[in-house]
C-alpha positions in Angstrom: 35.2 -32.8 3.2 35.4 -29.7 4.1 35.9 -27.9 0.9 33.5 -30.2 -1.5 30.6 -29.1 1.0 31.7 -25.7 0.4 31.7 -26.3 -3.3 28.3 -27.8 -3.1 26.7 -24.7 -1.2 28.2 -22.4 -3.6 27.0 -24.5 -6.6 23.4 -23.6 -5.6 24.0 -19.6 -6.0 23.3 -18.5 -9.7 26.0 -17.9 -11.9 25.0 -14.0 -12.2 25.1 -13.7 -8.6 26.7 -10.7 -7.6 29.9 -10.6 -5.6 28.1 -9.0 -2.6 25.7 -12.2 -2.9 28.5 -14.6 -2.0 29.8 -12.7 -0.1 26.7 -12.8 2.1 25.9 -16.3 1.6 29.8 -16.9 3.4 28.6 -17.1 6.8 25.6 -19.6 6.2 28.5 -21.8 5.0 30.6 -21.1 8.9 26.9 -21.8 10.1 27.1 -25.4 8.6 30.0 -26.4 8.8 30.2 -25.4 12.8 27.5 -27.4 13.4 27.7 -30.4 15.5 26.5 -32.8 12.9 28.6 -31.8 9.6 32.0 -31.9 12.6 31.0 -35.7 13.3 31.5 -36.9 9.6 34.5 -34.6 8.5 37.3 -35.9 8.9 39.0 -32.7 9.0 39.5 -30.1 11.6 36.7 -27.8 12.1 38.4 -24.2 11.1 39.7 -22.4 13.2 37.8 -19.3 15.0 39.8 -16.8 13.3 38.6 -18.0 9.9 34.9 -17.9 11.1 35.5 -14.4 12.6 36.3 -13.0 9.5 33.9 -14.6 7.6 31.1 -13.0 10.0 33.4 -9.8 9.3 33.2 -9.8 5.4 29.4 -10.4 6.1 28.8 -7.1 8.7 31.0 -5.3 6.0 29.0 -6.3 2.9 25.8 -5.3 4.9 27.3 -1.7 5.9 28.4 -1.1 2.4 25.0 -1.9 1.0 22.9 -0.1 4.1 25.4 2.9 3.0 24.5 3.2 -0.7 20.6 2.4 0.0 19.9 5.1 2.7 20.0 8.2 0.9 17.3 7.3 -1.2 15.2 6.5 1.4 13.0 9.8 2.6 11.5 10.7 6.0 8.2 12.4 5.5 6.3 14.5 7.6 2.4 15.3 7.1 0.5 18.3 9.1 -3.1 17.7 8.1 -7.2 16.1 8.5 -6.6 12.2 9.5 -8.7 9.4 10.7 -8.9 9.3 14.0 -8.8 5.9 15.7 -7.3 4.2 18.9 -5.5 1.6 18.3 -5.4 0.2 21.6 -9.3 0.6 22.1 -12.0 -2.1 20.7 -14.7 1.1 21.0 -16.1 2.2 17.5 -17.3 5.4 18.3 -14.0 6.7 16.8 -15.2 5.5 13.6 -15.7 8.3 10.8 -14.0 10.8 12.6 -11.3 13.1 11.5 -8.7 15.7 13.3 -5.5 17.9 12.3 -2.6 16.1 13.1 0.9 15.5 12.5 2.5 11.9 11.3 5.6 10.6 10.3 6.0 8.1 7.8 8.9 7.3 5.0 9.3 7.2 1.0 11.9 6.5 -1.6 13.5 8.7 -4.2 12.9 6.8 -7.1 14.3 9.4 -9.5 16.8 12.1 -9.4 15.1 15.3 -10.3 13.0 14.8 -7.0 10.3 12.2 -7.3 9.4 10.1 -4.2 7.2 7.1 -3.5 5.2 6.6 -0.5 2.1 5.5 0.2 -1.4 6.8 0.0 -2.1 6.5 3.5 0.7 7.7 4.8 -0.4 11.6 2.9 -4.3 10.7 3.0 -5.7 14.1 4.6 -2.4 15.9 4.0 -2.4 20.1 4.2 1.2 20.2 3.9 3.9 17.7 3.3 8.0 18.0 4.3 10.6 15.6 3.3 14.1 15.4 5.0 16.8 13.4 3.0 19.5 11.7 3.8 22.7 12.7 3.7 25.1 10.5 1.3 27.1 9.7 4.5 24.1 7.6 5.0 23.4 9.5 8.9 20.9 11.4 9.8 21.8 14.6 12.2 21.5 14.4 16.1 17.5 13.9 15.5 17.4 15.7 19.1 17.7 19.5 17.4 14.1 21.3 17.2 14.2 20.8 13.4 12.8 17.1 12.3 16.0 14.8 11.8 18.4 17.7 13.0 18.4 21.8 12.9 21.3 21.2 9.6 18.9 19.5 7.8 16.2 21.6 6.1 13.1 19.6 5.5 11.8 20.2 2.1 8.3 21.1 0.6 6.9 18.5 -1.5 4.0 18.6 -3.9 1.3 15.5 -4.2 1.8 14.8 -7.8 -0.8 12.1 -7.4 -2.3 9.6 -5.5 -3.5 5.9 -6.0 -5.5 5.0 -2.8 -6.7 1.3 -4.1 -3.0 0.3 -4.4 -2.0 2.6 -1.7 0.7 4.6 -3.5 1.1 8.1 -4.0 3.8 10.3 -6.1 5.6 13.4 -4.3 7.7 16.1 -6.2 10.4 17.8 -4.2 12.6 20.8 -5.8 16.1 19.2 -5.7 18.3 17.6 -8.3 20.6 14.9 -8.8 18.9 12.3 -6.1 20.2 9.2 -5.2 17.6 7.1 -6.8 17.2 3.5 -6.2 16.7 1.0 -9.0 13.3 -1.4 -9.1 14.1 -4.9 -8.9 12.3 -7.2 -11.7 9.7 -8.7 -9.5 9.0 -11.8 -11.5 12.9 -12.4 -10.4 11.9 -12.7 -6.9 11.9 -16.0 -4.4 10.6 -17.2 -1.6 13.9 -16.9 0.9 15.8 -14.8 -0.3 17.6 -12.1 1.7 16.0 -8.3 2.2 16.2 -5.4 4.3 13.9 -2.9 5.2 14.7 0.4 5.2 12.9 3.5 6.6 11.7 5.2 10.0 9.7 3.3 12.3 7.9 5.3 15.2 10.0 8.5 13.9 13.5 6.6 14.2 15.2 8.3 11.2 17.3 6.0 9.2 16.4 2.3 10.4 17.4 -0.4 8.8 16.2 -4.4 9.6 17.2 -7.6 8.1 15.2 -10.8 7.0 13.9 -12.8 4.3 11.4 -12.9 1.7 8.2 -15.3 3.1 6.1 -15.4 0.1 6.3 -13.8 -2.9 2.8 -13.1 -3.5 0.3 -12.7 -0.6 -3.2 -11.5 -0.4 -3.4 -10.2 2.9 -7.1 -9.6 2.8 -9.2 -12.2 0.5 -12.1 -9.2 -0.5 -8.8 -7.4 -1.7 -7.0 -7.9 -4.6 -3.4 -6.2 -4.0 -1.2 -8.7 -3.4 1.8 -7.9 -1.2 5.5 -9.6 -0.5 5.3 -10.8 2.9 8.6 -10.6 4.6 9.8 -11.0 8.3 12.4 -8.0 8.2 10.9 -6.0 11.5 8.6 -3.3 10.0 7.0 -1.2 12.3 4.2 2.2 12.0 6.7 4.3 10.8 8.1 2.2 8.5 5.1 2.7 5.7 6.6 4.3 2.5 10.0 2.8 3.2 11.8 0.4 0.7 12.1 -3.5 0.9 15.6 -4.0 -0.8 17.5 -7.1 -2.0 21.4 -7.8 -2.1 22.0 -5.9 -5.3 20.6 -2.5 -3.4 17.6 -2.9 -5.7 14.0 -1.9 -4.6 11.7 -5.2 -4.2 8.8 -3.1 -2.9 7.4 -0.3 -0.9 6.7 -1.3 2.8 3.3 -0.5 3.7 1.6 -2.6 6.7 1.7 -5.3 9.4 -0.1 -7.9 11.4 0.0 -7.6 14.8 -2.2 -8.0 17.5 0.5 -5.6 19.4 0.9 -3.0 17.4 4.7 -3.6 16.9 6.3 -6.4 14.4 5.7 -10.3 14.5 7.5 -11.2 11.8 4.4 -10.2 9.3 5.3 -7.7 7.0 4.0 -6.4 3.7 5.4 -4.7 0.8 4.0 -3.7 -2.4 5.8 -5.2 -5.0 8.1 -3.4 -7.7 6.2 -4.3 -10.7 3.2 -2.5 -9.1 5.1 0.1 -8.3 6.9 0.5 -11.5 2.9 0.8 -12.7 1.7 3.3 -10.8 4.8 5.9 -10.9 4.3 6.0 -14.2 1.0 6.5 -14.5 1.1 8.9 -12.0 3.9 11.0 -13.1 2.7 11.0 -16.9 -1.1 11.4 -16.1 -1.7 12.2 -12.5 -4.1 9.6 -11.7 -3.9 5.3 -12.0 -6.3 3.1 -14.1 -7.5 -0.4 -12.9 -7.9 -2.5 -15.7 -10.5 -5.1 -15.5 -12.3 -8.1 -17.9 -15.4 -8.4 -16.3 -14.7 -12.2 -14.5 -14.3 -13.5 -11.2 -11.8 -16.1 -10.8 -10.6 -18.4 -7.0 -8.4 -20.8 -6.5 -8.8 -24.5 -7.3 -9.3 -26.5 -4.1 -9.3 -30.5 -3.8 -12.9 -30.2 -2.6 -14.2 -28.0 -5.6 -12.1 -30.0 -7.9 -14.2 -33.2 -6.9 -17.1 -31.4 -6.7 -16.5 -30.2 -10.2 -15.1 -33.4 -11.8 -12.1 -31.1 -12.4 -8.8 -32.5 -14.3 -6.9 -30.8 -11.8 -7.0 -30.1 -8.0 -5.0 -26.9 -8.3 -4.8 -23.8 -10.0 -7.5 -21.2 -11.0 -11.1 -21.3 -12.2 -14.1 -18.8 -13.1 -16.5 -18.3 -10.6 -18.1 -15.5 -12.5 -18.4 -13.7 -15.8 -20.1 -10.2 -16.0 -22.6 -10.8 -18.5 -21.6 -7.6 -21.1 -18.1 -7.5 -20.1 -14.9 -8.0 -22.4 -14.5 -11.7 -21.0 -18.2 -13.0 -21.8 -18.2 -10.9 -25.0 -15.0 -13.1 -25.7 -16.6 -15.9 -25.1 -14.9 -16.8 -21.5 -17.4 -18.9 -19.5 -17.8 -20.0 -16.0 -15.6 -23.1 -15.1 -13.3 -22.3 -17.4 -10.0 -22.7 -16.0 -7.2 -20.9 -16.7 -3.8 -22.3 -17.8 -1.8 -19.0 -18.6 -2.3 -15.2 -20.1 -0.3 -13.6 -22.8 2.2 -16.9 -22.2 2.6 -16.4 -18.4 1.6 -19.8 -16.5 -1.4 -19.2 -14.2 -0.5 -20.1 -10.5 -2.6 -18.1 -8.4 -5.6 -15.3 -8.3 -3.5 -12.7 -6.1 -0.7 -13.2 -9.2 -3.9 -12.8 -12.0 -5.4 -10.3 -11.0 -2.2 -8.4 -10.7 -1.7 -9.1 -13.7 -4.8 -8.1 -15.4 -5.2 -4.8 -13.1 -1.4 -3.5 -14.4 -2.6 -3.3 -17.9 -3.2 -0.3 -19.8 -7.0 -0.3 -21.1 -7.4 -1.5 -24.3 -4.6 -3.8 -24.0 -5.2 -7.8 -25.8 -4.3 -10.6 -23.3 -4.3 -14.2 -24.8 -6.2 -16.2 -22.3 -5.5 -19.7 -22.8 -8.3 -21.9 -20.7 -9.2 -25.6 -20.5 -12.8 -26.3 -20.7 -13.9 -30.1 -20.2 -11.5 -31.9 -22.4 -10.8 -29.2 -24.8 -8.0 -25.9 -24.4 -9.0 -22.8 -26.6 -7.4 -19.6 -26.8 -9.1 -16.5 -26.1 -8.5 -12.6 -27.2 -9.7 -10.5 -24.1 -9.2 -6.5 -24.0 -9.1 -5.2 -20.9 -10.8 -2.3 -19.6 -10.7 0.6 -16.9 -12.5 -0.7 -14.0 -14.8 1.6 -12.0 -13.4 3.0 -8.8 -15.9 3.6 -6.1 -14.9 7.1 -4.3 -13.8 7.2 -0.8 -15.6 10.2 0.0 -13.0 11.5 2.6 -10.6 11.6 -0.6 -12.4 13.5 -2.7 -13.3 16.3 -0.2 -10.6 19.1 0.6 -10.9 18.8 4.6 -10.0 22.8 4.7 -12.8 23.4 2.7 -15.6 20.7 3.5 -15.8 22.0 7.5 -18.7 22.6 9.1 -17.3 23.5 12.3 -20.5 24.5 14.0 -22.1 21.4 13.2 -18.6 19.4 14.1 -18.8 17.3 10.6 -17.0 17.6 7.1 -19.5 17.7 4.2 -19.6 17.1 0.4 -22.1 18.5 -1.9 -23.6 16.1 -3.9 -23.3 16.0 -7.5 -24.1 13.3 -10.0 -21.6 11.6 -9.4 -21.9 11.1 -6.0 -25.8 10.6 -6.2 -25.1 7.6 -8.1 -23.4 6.2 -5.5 -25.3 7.4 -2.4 -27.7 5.1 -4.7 -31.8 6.4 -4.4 -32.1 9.5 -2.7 -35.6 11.1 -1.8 -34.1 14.8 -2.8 -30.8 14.8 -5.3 -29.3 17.9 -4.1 -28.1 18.6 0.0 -24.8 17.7 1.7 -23.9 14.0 2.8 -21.8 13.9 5.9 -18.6 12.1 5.2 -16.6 12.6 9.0 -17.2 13.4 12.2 -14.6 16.7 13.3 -12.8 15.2 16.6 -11.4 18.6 17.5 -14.1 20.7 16.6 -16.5 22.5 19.6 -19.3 22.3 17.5 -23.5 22.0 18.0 -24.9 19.2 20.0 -26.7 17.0 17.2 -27.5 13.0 16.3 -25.8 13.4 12.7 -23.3 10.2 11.4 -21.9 10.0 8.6 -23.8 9.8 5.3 -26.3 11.8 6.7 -27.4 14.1 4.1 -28.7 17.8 5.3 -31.4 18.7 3.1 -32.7 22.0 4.9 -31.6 24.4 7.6 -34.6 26.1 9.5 -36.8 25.2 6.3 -34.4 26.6 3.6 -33.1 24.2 1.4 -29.1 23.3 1.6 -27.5 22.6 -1.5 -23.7 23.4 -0.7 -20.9 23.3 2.5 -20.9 27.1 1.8 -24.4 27.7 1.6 -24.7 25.8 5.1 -21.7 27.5 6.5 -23.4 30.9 5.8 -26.7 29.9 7.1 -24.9 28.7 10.0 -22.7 32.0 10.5 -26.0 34.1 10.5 -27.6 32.4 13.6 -26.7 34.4 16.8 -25.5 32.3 20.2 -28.7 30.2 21.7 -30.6 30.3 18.4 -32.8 26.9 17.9 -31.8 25.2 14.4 -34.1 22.8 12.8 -32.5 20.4 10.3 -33.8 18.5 7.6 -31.6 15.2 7.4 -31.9 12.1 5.0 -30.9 8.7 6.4 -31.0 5.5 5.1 -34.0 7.0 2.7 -36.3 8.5 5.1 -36.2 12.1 6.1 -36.2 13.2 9.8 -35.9 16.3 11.7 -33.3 17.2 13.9 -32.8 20.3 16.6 -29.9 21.4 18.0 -29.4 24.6 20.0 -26.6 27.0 18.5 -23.8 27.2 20.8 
């Protein structure tokens, strides 16, 4: 009885399945075949508890081998630079839009030998200067006690920002070193719900961590105004732990680690990674071009719901349907029309928005997708290009901290150009400097200015660049009165502060 249940088990692993596969799915077999139930209808003995001892033992062994050949690919990184400042354990908001020089620690992943590492945008957003300390092939990091990061033997290297995808929160680092170890990208569309990862990386500055769980969904949408979609998994992932890789059985990398639910801080089981495929996407965009496009058809899709298929009339209660179509867009040029629901694109079934507009967003512009769409009774096929969608700035991106202080004001500024006009939207004077964070280590002037305040005029001269008001500012002696003209929410004001 015994030996067909073990047959029966095994029969469910695919035939491609590597040995350290089976050999990790052995102990789910002692698992069952201990239990209680399974002893009451075998008419055998239960085996002994030498055999499930070294069952467990193949198991810890086929973990250590593949912990061993994953962790010198995976990267601690240390950033010195201009960083939101926020505290986490405070509900107060008048944090918000404020920035200071700090240091953080987060984690990436050599992802090819000559010295590229991926990590995430956030964990280099603000970044002045940015180390990386391998890890040694031995898989061990030095006595992380020495005064050095990770241990005075290991010298940390200087890495340069190749590029940086803030949307999909990814970013590219270069490091001066050869012959890597690199890990190998999974093929994401491979992926299922249950299966076996660990996470690797370095939560709260732990060097070298590594935590063990499952896949729970393949494709998640943490945040419904977002479109990323993320692997959820319940491997512990901690802060820390951003940058670091998800990997599965064959040592391959499922997806870059990059945030948590918790109301604690610390894990509870809710994890998110970015998948492979997206990853595959951006590091090659960003190594061959230095920025990522986001490609768009003009056309808002949700999911079918039992309630909005009734509504509807629908001929099915699941799946996905246009809610919108951008009236000169690629999709309505096409002839794509609201209600249309969508069966599959470029011969891929259609299962869910998170997995569509993934899918759609990947593509390089100008690429064809065949949409195939049911509409009332008929299904027609549908040529749609895909275009670069428009990226709204994140102003605190754009600006080089260093060089966007006004310390004697306490804020960091950004000129506006045309760009930036546009999307400040109607201004009452084009030119000045918006206010895009408060300094939260800066001694500067007593004033009322938030951010997106826009300085127009300094004691009645007009203010048209940081360096302009930097001068202006350097020229007033201690106790001087300082008028400014300031532009919020389209009205102009004035507002004193006393020069300290």
């Amino acid at each position: 009885m015994k030996f067909e249940w073990i047959i029966f088990l095994q029969g469910f692993l695919p035939s491609g399945s590597s040995r350290l596969a089976r050999r990790i799915a052995a102990p789910l077999l002692v698992i069952l075949l201990a239990s209680p139930g399974l002893r009451a209808q075998s008419s055998q003995p239960a085996s002994s508890a030498a055999d499930r001892a070294g069952l467990l033992s193949q198991f810890s062994q086929s973990l250590d081998e593949l912990t061993a050949r994953v962790s010198p690919s995976v990267v601690q990184i240390v950033v010195n630079g201009y960083r939101p400042v926020t505290d986490k354990d405070s509900d107060d908001s008048d944090d918000e839009g404020q920035l200071g020089y700090q240091k953080s620690l987060g984690s990436g992943v050599i992802v090819d030998p000559d010295g590229y590492i991926i990590t995430n945008a956030h964990v280099v957003k603000g970044a002045q200067q940015v180390k990386v300390l391998l890890t040694p092939r031995d898989g061990n990091l030095a006595d992380s006690s020495q005064d050095s990061v990770g241990g005075a033997d290991m010298a940390p290297l200087t890495a340069r920002i190749i590029g940086v995808a803030p949307k999909l929160d990814l970013a590219l680092l270069k490091v001066d070193a050869h012959g890597l170890s690199a890990l190998p990208l999974a093929d994401y569309s491979k992926l299922r719900k249950g299966e076996l990862v660990l996470a690797f990386g370095n939560p709260e500055g732990l060097e070298n961590s590594v935590t063990i769980g499952v896949v729970s969904a393949v494709a998640r949408q943490a945040d419904p105004d977002v479109s990323s979609v993320f692997i959820q998994t319940d491997a512990p992932i901690n802060p820390g732990n951003s940058g670091g890789a998800l990997v599965n059985a064959q040592g391959e990398l499922v997806g870059i680690n990059t945030l948590i639910l918790s109301e604690s801080g610390g894990s509870q089981g809710l994890g998110f990674a970015i998948p492979s495929s997206v990853v595959a996407y951006v590091y090659r965009e960003l190594r061959e071009n230095g920025h990522v496009t986001r490609s768009m058809v003009g056309a808002s899709i949700q999911n079918i719901t039992p309630d909005l298929a009734a509504g509807l009339d629908l001929p099915r209660q699941r799946g996905v349907i246009v809610a919108d179509v951008s009236p000169d867009g690629p999709a309505a040029k096409a002839g794509l029309k609201i209600q249309d629901v969508l069966l599959s694109i470029s011969g891929q079934p259609v299962a869910s928005v998170p997995m569509t507009q993934l899918t759609i967003a990947t593509q390089p512009p100008g690429t064809v997708l065949k949409f195939v769409v049911a509409r009332g009774s008929q299904t027609l096929a549908l040529d749609i290009p895909v275009e670069e969608a428009p990226d709204e700035p994140d102003f605190t991106d754009v600006a080089d901290p260093a060089k966007s202080l006004v310390a004697k004001l306490g804020f960091f500024g950004l000129e506006i150009d045309d760009a930036i006009a546009n999307e400040l939207g109607d201004l009452r004077i084009p030119s000045g400097v918006v206010v895009i964070a408060m300094s939260a280590d800066q001694l500067g002037a007593d004033t009322d200015l938030q951010t997106r305040d826009i300085v127009h005029a300094l004691n009645g001269k007009p203010i048209k660049t940081v360096q302009q008001l930097n001068d202006a500012l350097d020229s007033m002696p201690h106790g001087a009165s300082g008028v400014l003209q300031v532009e919020r929410d389209g009205k102009l004001q004035y507002m004193t502060f006393e020069m300290p």
